[in-house]
ROSE-4610 file (N, C-alpha, C; in Angstrom, 1 decimal, always signed):
// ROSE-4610
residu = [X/X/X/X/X/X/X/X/X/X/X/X/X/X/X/X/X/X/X/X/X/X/X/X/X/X/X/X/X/X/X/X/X/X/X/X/X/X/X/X/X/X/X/X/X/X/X/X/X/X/X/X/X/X/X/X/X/X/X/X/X/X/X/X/X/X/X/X/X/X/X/X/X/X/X/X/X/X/X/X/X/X/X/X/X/X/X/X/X/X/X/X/X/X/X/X/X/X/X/X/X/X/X/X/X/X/X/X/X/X/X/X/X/X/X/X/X/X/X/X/X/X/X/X/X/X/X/X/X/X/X/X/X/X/X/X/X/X/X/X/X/X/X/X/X/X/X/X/X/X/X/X/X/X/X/X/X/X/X/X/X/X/X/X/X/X/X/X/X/X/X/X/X/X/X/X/X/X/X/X/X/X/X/X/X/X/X/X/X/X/X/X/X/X/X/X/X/X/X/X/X/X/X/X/X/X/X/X/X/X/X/X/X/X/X/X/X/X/X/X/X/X/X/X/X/X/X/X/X/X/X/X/X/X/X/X/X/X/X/X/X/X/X/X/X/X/X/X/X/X/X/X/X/X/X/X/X/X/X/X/X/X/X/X/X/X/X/X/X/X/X/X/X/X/X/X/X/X/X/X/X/X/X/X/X/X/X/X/X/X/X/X/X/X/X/X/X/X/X/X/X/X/X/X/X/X/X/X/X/X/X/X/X/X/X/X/X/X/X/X/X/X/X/X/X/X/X/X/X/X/X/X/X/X/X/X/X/X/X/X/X/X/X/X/X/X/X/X/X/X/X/X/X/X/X/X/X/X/X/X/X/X/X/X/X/X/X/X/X/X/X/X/X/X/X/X/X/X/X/X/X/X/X/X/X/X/X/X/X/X/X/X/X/X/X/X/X/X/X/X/X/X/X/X/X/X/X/X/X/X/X/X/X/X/X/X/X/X/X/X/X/X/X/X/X/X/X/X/X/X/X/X/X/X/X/X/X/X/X/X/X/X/X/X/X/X/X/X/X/X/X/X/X/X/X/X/X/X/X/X/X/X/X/X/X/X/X/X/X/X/X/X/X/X/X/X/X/X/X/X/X/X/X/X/X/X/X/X/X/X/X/X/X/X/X/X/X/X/X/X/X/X/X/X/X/X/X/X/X/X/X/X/X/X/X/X/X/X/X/X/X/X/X/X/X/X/X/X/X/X/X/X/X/X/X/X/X/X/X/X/X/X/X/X/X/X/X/X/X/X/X/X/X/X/X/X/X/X/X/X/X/X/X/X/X/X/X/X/X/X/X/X/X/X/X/X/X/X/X/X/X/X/X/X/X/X/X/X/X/X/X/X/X/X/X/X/X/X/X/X/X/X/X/X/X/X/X/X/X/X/X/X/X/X/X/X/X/X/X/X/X/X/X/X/X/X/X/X/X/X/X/X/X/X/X/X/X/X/X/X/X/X/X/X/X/X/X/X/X/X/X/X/X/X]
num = [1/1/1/2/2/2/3/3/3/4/4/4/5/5/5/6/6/6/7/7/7/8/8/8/9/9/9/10/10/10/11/11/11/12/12/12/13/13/13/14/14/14/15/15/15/16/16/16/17/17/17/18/18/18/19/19/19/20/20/20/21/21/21/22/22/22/23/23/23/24/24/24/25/25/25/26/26/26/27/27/27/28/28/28/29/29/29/30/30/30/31/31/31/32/32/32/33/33/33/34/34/34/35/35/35/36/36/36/37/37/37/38/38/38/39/39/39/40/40/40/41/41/41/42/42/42/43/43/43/44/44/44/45/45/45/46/46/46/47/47/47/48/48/48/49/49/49/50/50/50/51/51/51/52/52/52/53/53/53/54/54/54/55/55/55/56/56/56/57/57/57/58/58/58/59/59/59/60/60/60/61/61/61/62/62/62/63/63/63/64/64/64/65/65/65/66/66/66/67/67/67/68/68/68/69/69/69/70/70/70/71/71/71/72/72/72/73/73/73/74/74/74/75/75/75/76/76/76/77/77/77/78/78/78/79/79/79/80/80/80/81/81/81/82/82/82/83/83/83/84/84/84/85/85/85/86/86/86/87/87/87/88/88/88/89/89/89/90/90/90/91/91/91/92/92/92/93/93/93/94/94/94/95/95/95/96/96/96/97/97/97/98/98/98/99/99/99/100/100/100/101/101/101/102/102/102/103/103/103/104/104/104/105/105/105/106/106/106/107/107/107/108/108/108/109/109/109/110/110/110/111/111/111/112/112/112/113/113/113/114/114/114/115/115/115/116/116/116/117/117/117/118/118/118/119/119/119/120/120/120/121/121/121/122/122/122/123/123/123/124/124/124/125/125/125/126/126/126/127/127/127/128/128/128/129/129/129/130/130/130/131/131/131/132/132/132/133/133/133/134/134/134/135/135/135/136/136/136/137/137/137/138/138/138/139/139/139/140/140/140/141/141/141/142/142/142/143/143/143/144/144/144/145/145/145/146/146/146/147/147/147/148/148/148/149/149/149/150/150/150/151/151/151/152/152/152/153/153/153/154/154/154/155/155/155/156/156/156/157/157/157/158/158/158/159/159/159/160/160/160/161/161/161/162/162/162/163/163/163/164/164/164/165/165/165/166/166/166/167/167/167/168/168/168/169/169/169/170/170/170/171/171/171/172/172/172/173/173/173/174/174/174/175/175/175/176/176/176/177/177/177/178/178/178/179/179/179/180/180/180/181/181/181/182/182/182/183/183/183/184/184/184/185/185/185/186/186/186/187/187/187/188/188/188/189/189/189/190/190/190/191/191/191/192/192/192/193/193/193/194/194/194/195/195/195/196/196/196/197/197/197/198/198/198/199/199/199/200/200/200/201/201/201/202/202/202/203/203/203/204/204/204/205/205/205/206/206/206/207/207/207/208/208/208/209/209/209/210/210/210/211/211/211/212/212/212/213/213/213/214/214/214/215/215/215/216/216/216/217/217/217/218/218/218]
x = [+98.8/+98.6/+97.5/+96.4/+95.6/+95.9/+95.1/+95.3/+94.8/+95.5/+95.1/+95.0/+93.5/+93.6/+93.8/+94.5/+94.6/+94.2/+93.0/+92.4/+91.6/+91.2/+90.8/+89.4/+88.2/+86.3/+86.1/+86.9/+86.6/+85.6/+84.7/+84.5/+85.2/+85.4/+86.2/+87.7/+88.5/+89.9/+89.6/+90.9/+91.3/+91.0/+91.1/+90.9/+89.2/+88.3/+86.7/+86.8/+87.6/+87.2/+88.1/+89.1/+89.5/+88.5/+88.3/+86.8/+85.8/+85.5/+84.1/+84.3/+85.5/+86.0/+85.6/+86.1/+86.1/+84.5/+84.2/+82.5/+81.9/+82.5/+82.6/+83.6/+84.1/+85.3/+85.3/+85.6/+85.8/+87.4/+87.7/+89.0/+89.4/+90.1/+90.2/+90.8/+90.6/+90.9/+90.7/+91.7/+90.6/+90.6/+90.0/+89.7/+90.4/+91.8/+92.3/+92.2/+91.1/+90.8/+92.2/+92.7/+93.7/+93.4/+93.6/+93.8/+94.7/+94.2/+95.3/+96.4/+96.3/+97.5/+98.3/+98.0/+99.1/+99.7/+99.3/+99.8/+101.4/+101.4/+103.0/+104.0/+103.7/+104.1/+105.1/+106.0/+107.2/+107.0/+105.8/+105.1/+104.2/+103.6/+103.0/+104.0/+105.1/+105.9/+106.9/+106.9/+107.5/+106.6/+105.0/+104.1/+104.2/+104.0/+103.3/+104.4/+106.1/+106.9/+106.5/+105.1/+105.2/+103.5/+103.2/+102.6/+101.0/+100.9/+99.6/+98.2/+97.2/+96.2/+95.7/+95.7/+95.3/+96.6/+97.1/+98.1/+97.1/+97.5/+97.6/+98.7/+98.4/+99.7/+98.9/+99.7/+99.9/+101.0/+101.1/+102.2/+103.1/+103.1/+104.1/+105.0/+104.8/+104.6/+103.6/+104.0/+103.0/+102.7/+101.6/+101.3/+100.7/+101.3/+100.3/+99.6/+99.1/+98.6/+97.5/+96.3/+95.0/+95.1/+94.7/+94.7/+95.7/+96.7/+97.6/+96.7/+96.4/+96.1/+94.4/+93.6/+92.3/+93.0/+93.9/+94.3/+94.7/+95.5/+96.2/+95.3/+93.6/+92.8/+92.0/+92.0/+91.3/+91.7/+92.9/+94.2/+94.0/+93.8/+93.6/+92.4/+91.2/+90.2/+89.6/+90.3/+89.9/+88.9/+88.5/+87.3/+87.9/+86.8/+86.4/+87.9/+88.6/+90.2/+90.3/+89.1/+89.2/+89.2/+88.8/+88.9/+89.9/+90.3/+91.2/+92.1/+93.2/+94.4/+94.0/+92.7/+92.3/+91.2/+90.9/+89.3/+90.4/+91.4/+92.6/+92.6/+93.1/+93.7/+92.7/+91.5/+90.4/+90.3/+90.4/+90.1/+90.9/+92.6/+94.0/+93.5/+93.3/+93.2/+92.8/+91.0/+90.4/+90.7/+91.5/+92.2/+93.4/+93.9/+95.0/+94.3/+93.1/+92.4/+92.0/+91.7/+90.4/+92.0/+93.3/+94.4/+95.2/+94.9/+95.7/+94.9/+93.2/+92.4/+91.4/+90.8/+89.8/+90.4/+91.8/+92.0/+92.4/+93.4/+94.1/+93.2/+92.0/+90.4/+90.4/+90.3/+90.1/+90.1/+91.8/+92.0/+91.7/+91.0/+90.6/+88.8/+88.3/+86.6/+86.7/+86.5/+86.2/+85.8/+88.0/+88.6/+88.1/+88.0/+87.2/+86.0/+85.0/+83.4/+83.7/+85.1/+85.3/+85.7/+86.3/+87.2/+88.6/+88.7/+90.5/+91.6/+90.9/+91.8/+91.3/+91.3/+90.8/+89.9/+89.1/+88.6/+88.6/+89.9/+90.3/+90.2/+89.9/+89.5/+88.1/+86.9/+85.9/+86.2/+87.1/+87.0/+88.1/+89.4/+90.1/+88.5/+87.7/+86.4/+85.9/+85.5/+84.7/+85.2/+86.2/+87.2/+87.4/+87.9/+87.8/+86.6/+85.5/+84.1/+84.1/+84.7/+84.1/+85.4/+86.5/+87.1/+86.7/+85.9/+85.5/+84.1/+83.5/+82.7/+83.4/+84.4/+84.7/+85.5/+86.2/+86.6/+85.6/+84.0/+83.1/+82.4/+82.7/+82.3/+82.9/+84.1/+84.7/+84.3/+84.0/+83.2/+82.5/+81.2/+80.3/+79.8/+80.9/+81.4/+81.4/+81.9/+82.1/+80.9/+80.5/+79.1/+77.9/+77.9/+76.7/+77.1/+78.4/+78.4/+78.2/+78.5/+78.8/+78.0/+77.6/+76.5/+78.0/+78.9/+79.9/+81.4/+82.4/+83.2/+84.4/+84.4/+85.3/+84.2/+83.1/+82.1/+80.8/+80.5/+78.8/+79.1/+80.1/+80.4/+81.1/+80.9/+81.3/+82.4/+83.5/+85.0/+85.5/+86.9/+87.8/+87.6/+87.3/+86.9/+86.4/+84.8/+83.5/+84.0/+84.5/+84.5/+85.6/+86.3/+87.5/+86.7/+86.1/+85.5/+84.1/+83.2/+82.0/+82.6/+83.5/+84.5/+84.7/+85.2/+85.8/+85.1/+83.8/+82.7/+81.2/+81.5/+80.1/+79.9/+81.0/+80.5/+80.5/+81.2/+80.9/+78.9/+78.6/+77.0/+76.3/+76.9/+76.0/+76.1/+77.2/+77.2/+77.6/+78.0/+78.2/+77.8/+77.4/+76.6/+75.4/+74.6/+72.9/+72.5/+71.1/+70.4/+70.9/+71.4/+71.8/+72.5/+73.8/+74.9/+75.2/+74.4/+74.1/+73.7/+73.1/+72.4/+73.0/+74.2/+75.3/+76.3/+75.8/+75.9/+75.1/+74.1/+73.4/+73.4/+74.2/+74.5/+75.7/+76.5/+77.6/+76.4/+75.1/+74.1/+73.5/+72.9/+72.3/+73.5/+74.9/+75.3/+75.8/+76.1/+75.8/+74.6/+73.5/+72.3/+72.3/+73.3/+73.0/+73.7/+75.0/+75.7/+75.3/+74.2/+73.9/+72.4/+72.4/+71.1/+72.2/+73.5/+74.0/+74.2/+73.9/+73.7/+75.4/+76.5/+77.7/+78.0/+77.6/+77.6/+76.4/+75.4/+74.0/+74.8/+74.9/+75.6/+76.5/+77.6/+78.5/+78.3/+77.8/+77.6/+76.0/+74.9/+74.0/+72.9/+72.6/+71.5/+72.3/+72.0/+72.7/+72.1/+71.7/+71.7/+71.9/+71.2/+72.1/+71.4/+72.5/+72.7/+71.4/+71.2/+69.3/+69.9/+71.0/+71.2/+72.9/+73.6/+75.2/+75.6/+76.3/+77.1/+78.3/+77.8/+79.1/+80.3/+81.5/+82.3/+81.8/+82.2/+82.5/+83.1/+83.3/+84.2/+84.6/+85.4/+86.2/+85.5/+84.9/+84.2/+85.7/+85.4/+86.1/+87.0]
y = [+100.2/+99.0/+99.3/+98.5/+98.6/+98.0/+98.0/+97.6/+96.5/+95.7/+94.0/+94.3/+93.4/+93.1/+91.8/+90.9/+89.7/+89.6/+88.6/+88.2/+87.0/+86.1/+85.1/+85.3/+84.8/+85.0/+84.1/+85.3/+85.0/+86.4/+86.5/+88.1/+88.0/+86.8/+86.8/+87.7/+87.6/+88.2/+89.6/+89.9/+91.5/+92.2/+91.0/+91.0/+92.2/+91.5/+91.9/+93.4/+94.0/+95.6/+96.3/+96.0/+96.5/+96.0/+94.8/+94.4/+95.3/+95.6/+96.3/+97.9/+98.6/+99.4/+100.0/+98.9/+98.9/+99.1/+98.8/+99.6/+100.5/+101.4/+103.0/+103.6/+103.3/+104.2/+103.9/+104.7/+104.0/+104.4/+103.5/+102.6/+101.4/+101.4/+100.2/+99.1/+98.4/+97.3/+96.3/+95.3/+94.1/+92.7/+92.3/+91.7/+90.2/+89.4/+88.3/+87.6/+86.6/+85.2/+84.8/+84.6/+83.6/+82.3/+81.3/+80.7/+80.6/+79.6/+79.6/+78.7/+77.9/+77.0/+77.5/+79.1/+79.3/+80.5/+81.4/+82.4/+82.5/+81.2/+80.8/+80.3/+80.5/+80.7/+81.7/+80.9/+82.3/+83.2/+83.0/+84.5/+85.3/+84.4/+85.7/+86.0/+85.2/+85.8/+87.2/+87.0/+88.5/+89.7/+89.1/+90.4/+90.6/+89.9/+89.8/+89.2/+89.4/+88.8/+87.9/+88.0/+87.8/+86.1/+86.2/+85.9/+85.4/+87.0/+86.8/+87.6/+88.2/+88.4/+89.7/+90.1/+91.3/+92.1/+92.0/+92.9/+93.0/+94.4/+95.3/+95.6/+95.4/+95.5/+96.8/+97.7/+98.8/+99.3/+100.1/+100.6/+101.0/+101.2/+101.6/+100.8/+99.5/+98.7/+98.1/+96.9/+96.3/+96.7/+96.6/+97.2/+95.9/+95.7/+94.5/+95.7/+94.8/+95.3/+96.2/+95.8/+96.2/+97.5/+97.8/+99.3/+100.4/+100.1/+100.4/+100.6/+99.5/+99.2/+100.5/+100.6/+101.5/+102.6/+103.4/+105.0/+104.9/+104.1/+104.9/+104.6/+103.6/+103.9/+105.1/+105.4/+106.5/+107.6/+107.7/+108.7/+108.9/+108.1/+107.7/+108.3/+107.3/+108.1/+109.4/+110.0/+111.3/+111.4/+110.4/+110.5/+109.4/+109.3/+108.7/+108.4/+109.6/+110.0/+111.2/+111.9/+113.7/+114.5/+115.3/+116.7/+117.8/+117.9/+118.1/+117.1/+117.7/+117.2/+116.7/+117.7/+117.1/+115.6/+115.8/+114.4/+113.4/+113.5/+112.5/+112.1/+112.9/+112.3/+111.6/+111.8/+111.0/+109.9/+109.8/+108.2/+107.4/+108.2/+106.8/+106.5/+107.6/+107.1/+105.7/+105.8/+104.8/+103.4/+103.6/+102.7/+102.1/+103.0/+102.4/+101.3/+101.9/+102.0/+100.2/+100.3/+98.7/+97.6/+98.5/+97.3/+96.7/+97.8/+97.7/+97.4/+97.4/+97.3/+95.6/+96.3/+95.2/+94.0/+94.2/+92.5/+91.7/+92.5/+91.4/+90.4/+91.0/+90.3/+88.6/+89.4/+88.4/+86.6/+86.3/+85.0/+84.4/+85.3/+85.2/+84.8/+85.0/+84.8/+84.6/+85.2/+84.7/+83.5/+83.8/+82.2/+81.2/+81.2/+80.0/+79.5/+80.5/+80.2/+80.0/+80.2/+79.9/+78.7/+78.7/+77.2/+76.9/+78.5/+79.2/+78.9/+78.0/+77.7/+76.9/+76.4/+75.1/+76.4/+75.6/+76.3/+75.5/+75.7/+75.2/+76.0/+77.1/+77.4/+78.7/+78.3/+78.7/+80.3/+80.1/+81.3/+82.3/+82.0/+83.0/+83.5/+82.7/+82.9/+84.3/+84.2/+84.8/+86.3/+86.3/+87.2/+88.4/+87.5/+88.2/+88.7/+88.5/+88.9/+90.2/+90.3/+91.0/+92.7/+91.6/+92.9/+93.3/+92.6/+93.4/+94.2/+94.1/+94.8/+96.3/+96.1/+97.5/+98.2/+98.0/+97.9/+99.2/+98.1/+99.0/+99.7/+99.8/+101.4/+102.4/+102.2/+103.4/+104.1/+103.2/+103.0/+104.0/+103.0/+103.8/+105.5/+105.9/+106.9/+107.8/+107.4/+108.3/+108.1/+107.5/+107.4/+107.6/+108.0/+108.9/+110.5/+110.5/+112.1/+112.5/+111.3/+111.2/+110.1/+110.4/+109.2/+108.7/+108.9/+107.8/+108.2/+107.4/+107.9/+108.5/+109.1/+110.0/+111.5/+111.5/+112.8/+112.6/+112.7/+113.1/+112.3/+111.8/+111.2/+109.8/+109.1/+107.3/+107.4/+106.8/+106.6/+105.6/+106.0/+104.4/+103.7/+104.6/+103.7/+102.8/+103.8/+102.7/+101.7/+101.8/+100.7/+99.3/+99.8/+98.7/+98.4/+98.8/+98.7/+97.6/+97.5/+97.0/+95.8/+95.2/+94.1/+93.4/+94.5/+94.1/+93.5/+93.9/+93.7/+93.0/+92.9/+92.4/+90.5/+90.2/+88.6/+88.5/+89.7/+89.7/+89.9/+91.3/+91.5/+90.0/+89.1/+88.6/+86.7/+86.6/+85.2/+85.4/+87.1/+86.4/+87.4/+88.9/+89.9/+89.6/+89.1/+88.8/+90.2/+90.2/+91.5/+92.0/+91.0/+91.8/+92.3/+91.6/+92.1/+94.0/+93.5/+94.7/+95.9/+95.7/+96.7/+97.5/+97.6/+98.6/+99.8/+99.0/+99.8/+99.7/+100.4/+100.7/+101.8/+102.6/+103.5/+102.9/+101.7/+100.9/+100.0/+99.5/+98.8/+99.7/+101.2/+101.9/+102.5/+102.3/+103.3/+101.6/+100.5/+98.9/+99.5/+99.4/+99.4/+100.7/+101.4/+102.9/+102.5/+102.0/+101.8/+100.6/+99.7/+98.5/+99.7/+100.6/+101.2/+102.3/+102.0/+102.2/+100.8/+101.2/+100.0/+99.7/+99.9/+99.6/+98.2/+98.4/+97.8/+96.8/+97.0/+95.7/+95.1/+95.3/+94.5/+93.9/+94.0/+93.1/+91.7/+92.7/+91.9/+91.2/+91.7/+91.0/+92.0/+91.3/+91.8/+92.3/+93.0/+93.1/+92.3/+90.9/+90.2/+90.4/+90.6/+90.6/+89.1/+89.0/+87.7/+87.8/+86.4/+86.2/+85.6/+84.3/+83.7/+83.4/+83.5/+83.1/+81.7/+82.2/+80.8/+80.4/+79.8/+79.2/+78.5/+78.6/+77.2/+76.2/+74.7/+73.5/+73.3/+74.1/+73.7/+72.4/+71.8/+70.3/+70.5/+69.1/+69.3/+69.3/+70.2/+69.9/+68.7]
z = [+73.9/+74.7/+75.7/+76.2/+77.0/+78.0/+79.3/+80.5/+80.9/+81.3/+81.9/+83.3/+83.8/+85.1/+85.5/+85.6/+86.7/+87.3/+87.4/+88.6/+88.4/+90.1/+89.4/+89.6/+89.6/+89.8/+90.5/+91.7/+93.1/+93.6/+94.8/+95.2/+96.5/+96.8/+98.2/+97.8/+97.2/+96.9/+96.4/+97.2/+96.8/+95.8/+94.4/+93.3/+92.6/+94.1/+93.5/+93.5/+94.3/+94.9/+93.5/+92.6/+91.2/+90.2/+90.5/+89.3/+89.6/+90.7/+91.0/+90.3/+90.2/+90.3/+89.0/+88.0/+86.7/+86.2/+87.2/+86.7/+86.6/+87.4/+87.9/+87.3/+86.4/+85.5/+83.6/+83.1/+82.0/+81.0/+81.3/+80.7/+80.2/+79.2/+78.4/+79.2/+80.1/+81.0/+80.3/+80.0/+80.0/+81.3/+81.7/+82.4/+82.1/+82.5/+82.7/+83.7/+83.5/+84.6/+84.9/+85.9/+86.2/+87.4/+87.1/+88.0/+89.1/+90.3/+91.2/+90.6/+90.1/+89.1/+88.4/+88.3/+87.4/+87.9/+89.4/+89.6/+90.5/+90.4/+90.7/+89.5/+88.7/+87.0/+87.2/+86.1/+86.0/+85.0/+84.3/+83.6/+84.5/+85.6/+86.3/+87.5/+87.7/+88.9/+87.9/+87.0/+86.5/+86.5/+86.5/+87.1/+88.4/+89.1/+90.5/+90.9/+91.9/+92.3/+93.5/+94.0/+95.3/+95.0/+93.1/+93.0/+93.6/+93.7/+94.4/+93.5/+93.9/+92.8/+93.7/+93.1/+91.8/+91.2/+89.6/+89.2/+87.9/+88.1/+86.7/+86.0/+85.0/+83.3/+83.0/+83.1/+81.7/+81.1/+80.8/+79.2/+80.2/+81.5/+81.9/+83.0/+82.9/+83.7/+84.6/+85.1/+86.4/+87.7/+88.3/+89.3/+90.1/+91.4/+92.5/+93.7/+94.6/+95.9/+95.4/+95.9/+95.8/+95.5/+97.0/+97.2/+96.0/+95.8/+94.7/+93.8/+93.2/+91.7/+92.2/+92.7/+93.3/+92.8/+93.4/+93.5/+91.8/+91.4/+90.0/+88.8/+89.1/+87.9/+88.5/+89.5/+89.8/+89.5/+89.7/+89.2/+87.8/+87.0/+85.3/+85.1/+85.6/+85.2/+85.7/+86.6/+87.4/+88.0/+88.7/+89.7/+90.7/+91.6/+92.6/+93.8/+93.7/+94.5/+95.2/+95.1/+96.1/+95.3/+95.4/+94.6/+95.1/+96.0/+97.0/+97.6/+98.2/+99.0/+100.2/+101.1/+102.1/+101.8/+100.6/+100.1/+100.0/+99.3/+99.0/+100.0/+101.1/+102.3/+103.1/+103.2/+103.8/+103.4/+102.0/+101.3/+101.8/+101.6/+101.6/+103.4/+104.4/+105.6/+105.4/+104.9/+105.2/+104.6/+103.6/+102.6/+103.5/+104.2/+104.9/+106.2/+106.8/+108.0/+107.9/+106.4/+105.9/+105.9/+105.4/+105.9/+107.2/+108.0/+109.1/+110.3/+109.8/+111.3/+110.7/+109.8/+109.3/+108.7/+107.9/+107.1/+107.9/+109.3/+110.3/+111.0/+111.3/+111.7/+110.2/+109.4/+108.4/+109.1/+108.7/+109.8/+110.5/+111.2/+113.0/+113.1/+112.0/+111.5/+110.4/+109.3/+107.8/+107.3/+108.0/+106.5/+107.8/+108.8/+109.3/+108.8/+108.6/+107.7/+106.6/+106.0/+104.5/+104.0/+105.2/+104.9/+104.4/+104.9/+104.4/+105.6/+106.7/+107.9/+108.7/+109.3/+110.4/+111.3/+111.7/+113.2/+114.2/+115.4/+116.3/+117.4/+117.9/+119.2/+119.2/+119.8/+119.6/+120.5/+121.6/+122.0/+121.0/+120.3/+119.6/+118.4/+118.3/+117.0/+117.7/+118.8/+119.0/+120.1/+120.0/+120.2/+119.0/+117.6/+116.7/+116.1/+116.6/+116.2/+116.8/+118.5/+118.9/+118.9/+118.3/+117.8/+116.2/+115.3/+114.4/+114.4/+116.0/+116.1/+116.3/+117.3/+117.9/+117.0/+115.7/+114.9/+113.6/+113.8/+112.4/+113.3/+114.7/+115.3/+115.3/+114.9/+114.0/+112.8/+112.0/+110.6/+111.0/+112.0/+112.2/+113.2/+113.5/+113.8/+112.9/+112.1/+110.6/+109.7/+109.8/+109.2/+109.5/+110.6/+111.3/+111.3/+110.7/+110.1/+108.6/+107.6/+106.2/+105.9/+104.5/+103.5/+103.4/+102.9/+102.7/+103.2/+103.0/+104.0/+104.1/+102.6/+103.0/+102.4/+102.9/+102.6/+101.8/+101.1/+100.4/+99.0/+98.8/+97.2/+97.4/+96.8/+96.7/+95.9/+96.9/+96.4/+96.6/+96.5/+96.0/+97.4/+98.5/+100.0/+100.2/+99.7/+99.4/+98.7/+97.9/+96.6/+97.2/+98.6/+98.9/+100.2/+100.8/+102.5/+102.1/+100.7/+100.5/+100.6/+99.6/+99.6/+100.5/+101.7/+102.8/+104.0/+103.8/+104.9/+104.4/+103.6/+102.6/+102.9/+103.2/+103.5/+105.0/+106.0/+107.4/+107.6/+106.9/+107.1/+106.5/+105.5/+105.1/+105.5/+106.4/+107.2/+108.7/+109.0/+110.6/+111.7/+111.0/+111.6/+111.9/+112.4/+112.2/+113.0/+113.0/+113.3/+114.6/+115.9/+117.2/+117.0/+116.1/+116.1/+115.2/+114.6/+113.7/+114.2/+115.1/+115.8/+116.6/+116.9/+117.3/+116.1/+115.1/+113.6/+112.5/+112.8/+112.3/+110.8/+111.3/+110.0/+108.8/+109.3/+108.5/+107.5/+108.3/+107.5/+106.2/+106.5/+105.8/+104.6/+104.9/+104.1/+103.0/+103.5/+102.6/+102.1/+102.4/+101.2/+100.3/+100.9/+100.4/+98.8/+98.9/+98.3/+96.9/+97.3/+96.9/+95.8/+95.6/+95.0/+93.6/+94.0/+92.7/+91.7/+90.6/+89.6/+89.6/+89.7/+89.7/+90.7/+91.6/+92.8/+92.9/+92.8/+92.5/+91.0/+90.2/+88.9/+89.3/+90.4/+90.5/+91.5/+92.7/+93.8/+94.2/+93.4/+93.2/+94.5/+95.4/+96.3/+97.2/+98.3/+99.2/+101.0/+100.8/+101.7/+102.7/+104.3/+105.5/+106.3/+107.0/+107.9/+108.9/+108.8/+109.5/+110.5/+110.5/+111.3/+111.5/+112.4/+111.8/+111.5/+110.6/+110.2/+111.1/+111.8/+113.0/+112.4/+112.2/+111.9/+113.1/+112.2/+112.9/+113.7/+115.1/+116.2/+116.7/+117.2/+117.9/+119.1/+119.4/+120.8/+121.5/+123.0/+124.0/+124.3]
């Protein structure tokens, strides 16, 4: 039996950072489109109980949650997971770091420019901007010591953090904002010059001007 990925062809969802993944590894995956119409199906709620997107089917069962599904094709194909106990442990940090600091931001900015939530108060907007600034100067802390972030080699990090910040640099960071991380910018284009990464996500675009949501006048 080969491996199914579930997902739907979105790059906004969790789903893009295991698609992207599947570029950098080679294993028998195959790639299943799903829609949102059907991932509350009682064939995908016996994959996914919580019916949400990205699960992986293999021979040994199903696997949900992103990050998950990252470590055990890495684990499979033997790359892009550490070479060591200490490289391991750098990666899951950051892996843990992109869930517990960066997605909670998500809500609070994104899905407003997306259209994933109303935009009703201009100052909670701009509040969460300015906590995802202070947020990728962490990033950028670590990346004024390292080409990437868990050391000198592109991992399952890179591969969940481009995902995770790639539609921030490219609708709501414009150049001032940018300019307090500077090395989170260089080590995006650093990343955008491997063909894995340009093949999926295309150019690597940064924001000229922001994209404001539609606020309620006063």
């Amino acid at each position: 039996m080969s491996y199914k990925l579930y997902t739907p062809q979105n790059y906004a969802t969790a789903g893009a950072k295991a698609e992207l993944l599947l570029r950098f590894i080679d294993l028998p995956v195959e790639l299943v489109r799903i829609g949102w119409d059907q991932i509350k199906s009682p064939e995908y709620l016996a994959k996914h109980p919580l019916g949400k997107v990205p699960t992986l089917e293999t021979p040994e069962g199903c696997i949900f949650e992103s990050n998950t599904i990252l470590r055990y094709l890495a684990r499979k194909a033997g790359k892009l997971y550490g070479n060591s106990p200490a490289e391991t442990a750098a990666i899951d940090q950051w892996l843990e770091f992109l869930n517990t600091q960066l997605n909670p931001i998500n809500p609070r900015v994104l899905y407003l420019i997306l259209g994933f939530a109303p935009a009703t108060s201009k100052d909670q907007y701009e509040a969460g901007k300015k906590d995802l600034l202070e947020v990728l100067k962490i990033v950028e802390a670590q990346l004024s010591k390292t080409h990437y972030l868990a050391g000198n080699d592109v991992s399952i990090a890179d591969i969940a953090l481009v995902g995770g910040i790639r539609l921030y640099l490219r609708l709501v960071l414009d150049e001032k904002s940018r300019a307090s991380i500077p090395h989170v910018v260089q080590w995006y284009e650093r990343l955008f010059t491997h063909a894995e990464v340009a093949g999926f996500f295309g150019k690597p675009w940064l924001c000229t001007k922001e994209l404001v949501p539609d606020f309620p006048e006063p």
